[in-house]
N, C-alpha and C positions, 0 to 999 in steps of 0.2 A: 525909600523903596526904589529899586533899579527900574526906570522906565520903561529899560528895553526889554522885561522877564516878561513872558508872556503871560497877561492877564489868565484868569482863571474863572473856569468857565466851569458851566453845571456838567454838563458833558463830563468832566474831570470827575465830579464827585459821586454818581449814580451809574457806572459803566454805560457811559454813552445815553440814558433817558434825563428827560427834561420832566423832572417833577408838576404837575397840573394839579389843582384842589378844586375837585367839582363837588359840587352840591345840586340836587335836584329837586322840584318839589312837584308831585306826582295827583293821580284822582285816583289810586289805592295804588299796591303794592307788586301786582302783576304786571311785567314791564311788556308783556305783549297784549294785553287787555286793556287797561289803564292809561290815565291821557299823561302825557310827559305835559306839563303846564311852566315852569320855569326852569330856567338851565343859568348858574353859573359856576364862572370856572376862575383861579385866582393863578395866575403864571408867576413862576419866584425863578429869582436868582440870588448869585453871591455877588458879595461883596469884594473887594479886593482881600480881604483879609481871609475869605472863605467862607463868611458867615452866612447864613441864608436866610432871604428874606424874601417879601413880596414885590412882586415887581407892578402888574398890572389886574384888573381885575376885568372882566367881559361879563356882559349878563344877555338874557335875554326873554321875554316872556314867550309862550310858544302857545300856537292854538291847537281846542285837541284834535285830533286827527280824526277823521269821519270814523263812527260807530264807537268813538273811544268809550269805554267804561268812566265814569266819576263818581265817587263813593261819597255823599254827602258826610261821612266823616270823615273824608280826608279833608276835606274844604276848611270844615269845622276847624282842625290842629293847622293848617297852614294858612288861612283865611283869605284865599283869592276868590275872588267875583268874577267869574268867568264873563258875564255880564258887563263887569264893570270899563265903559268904551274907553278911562284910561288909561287900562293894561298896553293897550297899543300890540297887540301880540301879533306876532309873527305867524305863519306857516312851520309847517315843521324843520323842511326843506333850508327858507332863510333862516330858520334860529341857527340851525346846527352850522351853514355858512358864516354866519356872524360870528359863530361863535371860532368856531375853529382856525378861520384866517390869521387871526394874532397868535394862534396857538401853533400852526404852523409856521409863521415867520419867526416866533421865539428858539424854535427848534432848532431849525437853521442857522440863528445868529448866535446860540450857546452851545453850538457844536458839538449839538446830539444828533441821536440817529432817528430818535421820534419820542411823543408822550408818554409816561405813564402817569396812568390816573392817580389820584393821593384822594382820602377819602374817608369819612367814618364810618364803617360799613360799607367800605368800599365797594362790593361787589354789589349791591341794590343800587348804585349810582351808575357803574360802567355797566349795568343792565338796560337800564334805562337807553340810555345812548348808543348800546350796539342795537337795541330793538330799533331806537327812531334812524339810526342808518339803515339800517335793512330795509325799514317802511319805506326811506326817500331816496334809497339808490344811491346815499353818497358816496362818493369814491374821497379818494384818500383821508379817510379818517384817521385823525394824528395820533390817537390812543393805542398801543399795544392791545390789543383784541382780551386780553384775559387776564396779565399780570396786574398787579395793583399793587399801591402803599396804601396801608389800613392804619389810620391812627388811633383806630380802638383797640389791637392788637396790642400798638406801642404803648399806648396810656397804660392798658393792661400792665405790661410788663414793666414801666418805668413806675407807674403812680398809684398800679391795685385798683383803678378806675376805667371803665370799661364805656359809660353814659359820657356822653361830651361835655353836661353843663358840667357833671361831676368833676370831669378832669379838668376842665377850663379851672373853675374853683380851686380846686386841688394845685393850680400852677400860678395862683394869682395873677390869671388874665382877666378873670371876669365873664359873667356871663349875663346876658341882659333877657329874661325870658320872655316878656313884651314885644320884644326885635327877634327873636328866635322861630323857625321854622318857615322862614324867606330865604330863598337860594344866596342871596349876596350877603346875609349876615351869616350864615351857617358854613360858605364856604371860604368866608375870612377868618372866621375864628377856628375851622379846621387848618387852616394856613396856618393862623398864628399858633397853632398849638403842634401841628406839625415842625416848623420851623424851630422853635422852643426847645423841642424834643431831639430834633436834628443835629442842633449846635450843641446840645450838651452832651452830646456823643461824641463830640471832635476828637477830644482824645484818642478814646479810643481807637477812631476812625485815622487819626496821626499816628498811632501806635502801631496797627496793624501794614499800613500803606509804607513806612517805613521800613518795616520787617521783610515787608514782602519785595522793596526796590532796591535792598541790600545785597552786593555783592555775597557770594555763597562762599562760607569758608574753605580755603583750597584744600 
């Protein structure tokens, strides 16, 4: 490979966003009621060959925010102990900093112009976090405010599977239900299955890109 060709950046492949895979795990379903309780986020890039992968993952547990709502069944399917002293949890304020410092420097160094969120049911997860910015006043939030990649949409469409364990299965990734419904497994294997699903689209994705940088016939 030429040394001097200019590496290839995510920026290239997504019009300028930097793919992020969050996962959230919540005390019910209402993002303004509800305690946001962990947040992670899985930052990918490519390879030199194009291919996309995971690069870094960030997590964080978060404490709930005074008056939060917790729905003893949500506890139940995600099994955190709010209680338990070692969550080590954060404020709302430090999670969402924690979190998003790598997310902003990744932005920058893959020569995009900012995040979008990646997600199964994307939009209950970029709810969550535009609620807990609003709650804490943070400013520059590296998310696109409302766009998203949905990997229930693409499973849909690639594998007739729409449920994650389903599709995980369905692509011979695997799914471990034991480990399931904690922000840093659910927002790996939305990685890995987003990624999966990415790369075998290349073609296509080389098909079109080509078509479209082809001189016009005169």
């Amino acid at each position: 490979m030429d040394s001097s060709a200019p590496k290839t950046k995510v920026g290239h492949r997504f019009r300028g966003f930097l793919p992020v895979v969050v996962d959230v795990e919540t005390g019910g379903f209402n993002s303004r009621t509800d305690a946001l309780l962990e947040i992670a986020a899985v930052i990918l890039g490519v390879e030199e060959d194009g291919t996309l992968v995971r690069r870094q993952t960030v997590f964080a547990h978060v404490e709930p925010f005074p008056g939060a709502n917790i729905e003893a069944a949500a506890l139940e399917v995600n099994g955190i102990r709010i209680d338990n002293p070692l969550r080590l949890a954060l404020p709302e304020r430090e999670a969402l900093d924690h979190v998003f410092r790598p997310i902003r420097k990744a932005v920058s160094e893959n020569g995009c112009t900012r995040a979008i969120l990646v997600g199964h049911n994307a939009h209950f997860d970029l709810g969550f976090v535009n609620a807990a910015v609003e709650r804490t006043a943070t400013k520059r939030c590296p998310f696109h405010p409302f766009s998203v990649f949905d990997t229930a949409t693409l499973a849909g469409a690639a594998l007739g599977q729409t449920v994650l364990a389903r599709a995980l299965q369905a692509t011979g990734l695997g799914y471990d239900a034991e480990a399931a419904h904690s922000a840093i497994y659910d927002a790996e294997s939305t990685a890995d299955l987003y990624c999966l699903l990415v790369n075998r689209m290349r073609p296509l994705y080389d098909e079109f890109s080509q078509a479209r940088n082809s001189p016009a016939d005169p």
